[in-house]
C-alpha positions as CSV (number, residue, x, y, z in Angstrom):
1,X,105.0,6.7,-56.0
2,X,105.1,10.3,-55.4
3,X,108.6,12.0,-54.0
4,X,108.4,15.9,-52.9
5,X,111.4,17.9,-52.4
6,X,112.5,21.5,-52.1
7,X,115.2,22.5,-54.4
8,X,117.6,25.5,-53.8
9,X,119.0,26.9,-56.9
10,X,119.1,28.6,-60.2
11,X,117.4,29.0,-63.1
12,X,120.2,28.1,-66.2
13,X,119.6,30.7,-68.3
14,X,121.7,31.0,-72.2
15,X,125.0,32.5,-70.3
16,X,124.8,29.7,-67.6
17,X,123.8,26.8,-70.2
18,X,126.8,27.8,-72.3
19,X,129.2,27.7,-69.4
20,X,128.0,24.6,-68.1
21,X,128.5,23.9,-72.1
22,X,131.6,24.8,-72.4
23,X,133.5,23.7,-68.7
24,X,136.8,21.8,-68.0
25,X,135.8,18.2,-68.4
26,X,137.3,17.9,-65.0
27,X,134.5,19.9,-63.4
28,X,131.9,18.5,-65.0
29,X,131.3,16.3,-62.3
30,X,129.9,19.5,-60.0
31,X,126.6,18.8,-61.7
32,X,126.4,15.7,-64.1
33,X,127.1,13.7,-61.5
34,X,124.0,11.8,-59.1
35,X,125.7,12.8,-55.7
36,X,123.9,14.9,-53.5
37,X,127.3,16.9,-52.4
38,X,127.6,18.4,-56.2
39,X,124.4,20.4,-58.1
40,X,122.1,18.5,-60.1
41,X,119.8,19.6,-63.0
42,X,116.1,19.7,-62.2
43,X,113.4,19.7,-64.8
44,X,111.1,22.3,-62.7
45,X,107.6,23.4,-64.8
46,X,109.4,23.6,-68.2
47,X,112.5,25.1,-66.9
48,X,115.9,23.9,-66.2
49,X,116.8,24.3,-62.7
50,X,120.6,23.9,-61.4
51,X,120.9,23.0,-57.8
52,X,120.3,21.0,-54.9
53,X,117.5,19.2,-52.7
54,X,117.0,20.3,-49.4
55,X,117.2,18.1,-46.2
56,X,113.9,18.1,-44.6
57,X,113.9,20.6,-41.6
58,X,117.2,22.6,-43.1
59,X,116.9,26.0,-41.2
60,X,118.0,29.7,-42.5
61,X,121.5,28.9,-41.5
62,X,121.5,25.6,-43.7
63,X,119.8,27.1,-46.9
64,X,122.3,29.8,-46.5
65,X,125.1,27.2,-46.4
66,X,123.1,26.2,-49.9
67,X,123.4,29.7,-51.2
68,X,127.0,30.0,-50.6
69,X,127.9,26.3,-52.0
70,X,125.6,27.1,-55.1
71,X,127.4,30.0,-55.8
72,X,131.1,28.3,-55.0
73,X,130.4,25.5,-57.4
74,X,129.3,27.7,-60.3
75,X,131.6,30.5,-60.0
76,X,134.2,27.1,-60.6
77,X,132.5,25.8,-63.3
78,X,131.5,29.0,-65.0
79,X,133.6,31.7,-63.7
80,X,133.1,34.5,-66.0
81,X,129.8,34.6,-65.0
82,X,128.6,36.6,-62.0
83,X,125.5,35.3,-60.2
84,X,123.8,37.4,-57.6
85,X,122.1,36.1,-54.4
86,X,118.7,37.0,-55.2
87,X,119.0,34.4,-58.8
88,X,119.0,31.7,-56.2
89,X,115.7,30.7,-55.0
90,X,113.3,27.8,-53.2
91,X,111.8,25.7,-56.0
92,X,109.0,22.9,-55.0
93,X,109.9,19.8,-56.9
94,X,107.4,17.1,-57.6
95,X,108.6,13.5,-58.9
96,X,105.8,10.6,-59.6
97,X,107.0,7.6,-61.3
């Protein structure tokens, strides 16, 4: 079985990977959890990818919903770091098992 989706999010990077490190247990759950509401981690050609699938036919206003949400959650989780826009991007995700 072969699932496709389209991920919105970030590439975690050492300053991102240590926040995500180094979090209040309480907000771990923004992105270690399985629920589609909080960011997941996506293994995306080799790289680690923080963020969310996409709902098939999400227009411009929804992935910029995504954007803002993206940016909320890690500014809570890791709020010394400062993420610009353009670090979030589309990724193509490709699961077969």
């Amino acid at each position: 079985m072969i699932e496709q989706y389209l991920i919105v999010g970030v590439k975690i990077n050492s300053k991102l990977q240590d926040g995500l490190n180094h979090c209040l247990p309480a907000y771990q759950v923004y992105f270690q959890s399985s629920n589609p509401e909080y960011l997941q981690i996506f293994n995306i050609n080799g790289e680690q990818i923080l963020g969310k699938k996409v709902d098939a036919g999400a227009n411009l206003d929804t992935l910029q919903d995504y954007v803002k949400n993206i940016k909320s959650i890690i500014k809570k989780i890791c709020p010394e770091l400062c993420l610009s826009e353009s670090e979030i991007k589309v990724y193509a995700y490709t699961l077969i098992g």
